[in-house]
C-alpha positions in Angstrom: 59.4 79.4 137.9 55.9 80.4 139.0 52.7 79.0 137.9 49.4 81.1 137.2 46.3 79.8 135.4 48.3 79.2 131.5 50.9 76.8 133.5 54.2 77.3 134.1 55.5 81.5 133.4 58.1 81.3 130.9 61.1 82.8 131.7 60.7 86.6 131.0 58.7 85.6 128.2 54.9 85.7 129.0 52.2 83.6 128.3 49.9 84.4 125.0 46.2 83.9 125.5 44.2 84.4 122.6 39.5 83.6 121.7 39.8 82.3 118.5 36.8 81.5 116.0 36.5 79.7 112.5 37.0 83.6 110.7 39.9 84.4 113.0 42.2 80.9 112.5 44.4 83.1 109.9 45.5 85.2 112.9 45.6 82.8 115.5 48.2 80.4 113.1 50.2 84.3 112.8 50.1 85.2 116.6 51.4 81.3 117.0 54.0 81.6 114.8 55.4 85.2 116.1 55.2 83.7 119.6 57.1 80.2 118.9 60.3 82.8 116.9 60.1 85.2 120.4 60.5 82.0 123.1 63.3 80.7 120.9 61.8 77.9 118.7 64.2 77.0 116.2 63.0 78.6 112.6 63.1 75.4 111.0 60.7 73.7 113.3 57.9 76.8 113.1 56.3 75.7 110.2 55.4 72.0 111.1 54.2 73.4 114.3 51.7 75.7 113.2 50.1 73.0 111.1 49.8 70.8 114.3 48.3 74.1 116.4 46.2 74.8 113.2 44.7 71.5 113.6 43.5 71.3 116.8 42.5 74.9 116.8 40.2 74.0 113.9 39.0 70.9 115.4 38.0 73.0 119.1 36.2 75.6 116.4 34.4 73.3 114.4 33.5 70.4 116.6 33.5 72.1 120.2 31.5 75.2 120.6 33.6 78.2 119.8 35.2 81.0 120.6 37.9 78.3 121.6 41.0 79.8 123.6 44.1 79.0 122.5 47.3 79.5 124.9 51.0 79.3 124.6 53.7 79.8 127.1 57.6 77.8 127.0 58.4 75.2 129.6 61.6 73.8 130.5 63.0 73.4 126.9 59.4 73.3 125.2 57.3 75.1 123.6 53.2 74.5 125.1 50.1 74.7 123.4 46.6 74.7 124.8 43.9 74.5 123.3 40.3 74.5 125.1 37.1 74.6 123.6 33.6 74.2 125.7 32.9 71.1 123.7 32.3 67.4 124.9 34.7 65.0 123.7 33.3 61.3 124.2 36.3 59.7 124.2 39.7 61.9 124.6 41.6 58.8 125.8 41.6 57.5 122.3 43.6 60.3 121.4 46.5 59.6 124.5 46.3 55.9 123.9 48.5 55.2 121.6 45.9 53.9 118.9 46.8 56.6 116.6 48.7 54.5 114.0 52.1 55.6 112.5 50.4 55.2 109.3 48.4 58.1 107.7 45.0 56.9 108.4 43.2 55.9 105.3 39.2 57.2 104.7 37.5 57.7 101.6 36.2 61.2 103.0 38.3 64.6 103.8 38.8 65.3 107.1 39.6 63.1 110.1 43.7 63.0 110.0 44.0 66.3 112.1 44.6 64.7 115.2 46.9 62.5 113.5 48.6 65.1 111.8 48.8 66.9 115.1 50.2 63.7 117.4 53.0 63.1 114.7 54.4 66.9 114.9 54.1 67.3 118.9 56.3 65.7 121.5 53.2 64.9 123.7 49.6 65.3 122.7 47.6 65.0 125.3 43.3 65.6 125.8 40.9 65.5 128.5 37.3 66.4 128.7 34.9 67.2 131.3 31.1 67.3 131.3 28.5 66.0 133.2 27.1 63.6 131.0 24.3 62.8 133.2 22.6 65.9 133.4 23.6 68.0 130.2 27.3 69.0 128.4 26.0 72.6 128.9 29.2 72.6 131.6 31.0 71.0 129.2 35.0 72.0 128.2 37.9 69.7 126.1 41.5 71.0 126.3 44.4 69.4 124.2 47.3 70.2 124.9 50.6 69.9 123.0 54.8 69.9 123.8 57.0 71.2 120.8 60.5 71.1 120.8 61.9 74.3 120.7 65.8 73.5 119.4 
C-alpha cells in the first residue's frame, strides 16, 4: 500500500479531497456519504458517520478560517477522515485526552457537544495544531482526524 500526501492509497479506491465552506457543508456531508458506500462501509453505519464528519467539518468552517479541506481515503479495515482547517487550536490535546466524558456534556447554551458527538461515533479522534504562537497564527493549520469502522 503506497502513501502520498492524504495517507495511506486505498486499495483501488482513491482518496477524496474536497475545499469545503459554511454554504457548501450540504455537499460535503453528500460526497462523504457516496464515498463511505464506494470503500465498503456498511449501510447501517453511514448515517452516524456523517453526523461525526458534519461536525468537525462545521467546527474547521466556523472556528478555523475556511475553505477547510476535508479528505477521505480507507485504511486497513477503516474508513479515514481528515479534516484541516488553517485555524489555531489552543489546546487540541484536550480533545485526545480522554477528558471528553461518556456523558453528554451539559451547558445551558447550543453548541459545544460537536466534538463530543464526533469522539463517541469515531474509533479514534485524534487533533493537532500548529502555529507559531510567538510571532502570529497567520501560519497557523488544525487537522482532526477520525477512524470509522467500515463493517
Amino acid at each position: 500500500m503506497a502513501n502520498n500526501e492524504f495517507g495511506p492509497e486505498p486499495d483501488g479506491n482513491g482518496p477524496v479531497s474536497v475545499m469545503v465552506t459554511l454554504g457548501r457543508l450540504g455537499a460535503a456531508r453528500q460526497l462523504a456519504a457516496a464515498t463511505a458506500r464506494r470503500m465498503g462501509m456498511r449501510p447501517s453505519l453511514i448515517p452516524d458517520t456523517i453526523i461525526a464528519i458534519n461536525e468537525i467539518t462545521t467546527n474547521a468552517v466556523t472556528h478555523g478560517r475556511a475553505p477547510a479541506r476535508l479528505r477521505i481515503w480507507r485504511d486497513n479495515g477503516d474508513l479515514v477522515v481528515e479534516v484541516r482547517d488553517r485555524g489555531h487550536w489552543t489546546n487540541p490535546a484536550t480533545v485526545v485526552a480522554g477528558d471528553l466524558s461518556a456523558d453528554l456534556p451539559l451547558k445551558p447554551v447550543p453548541g459545544g457537544r460537536g466534538l463530543w458527538i464526533a469522539r463517541t461515533i469515531a474509533r479514534t479522534l485524534t487533533a493537532d495544531t500548529t502555529a507559531d504562537t510567538a510571532m502570529s497564527t497567520a501560519n497557523a493549520s488544525t487537522r482532526v482526524t477520525l477512524r470509522f469502522a467500515l463493517t
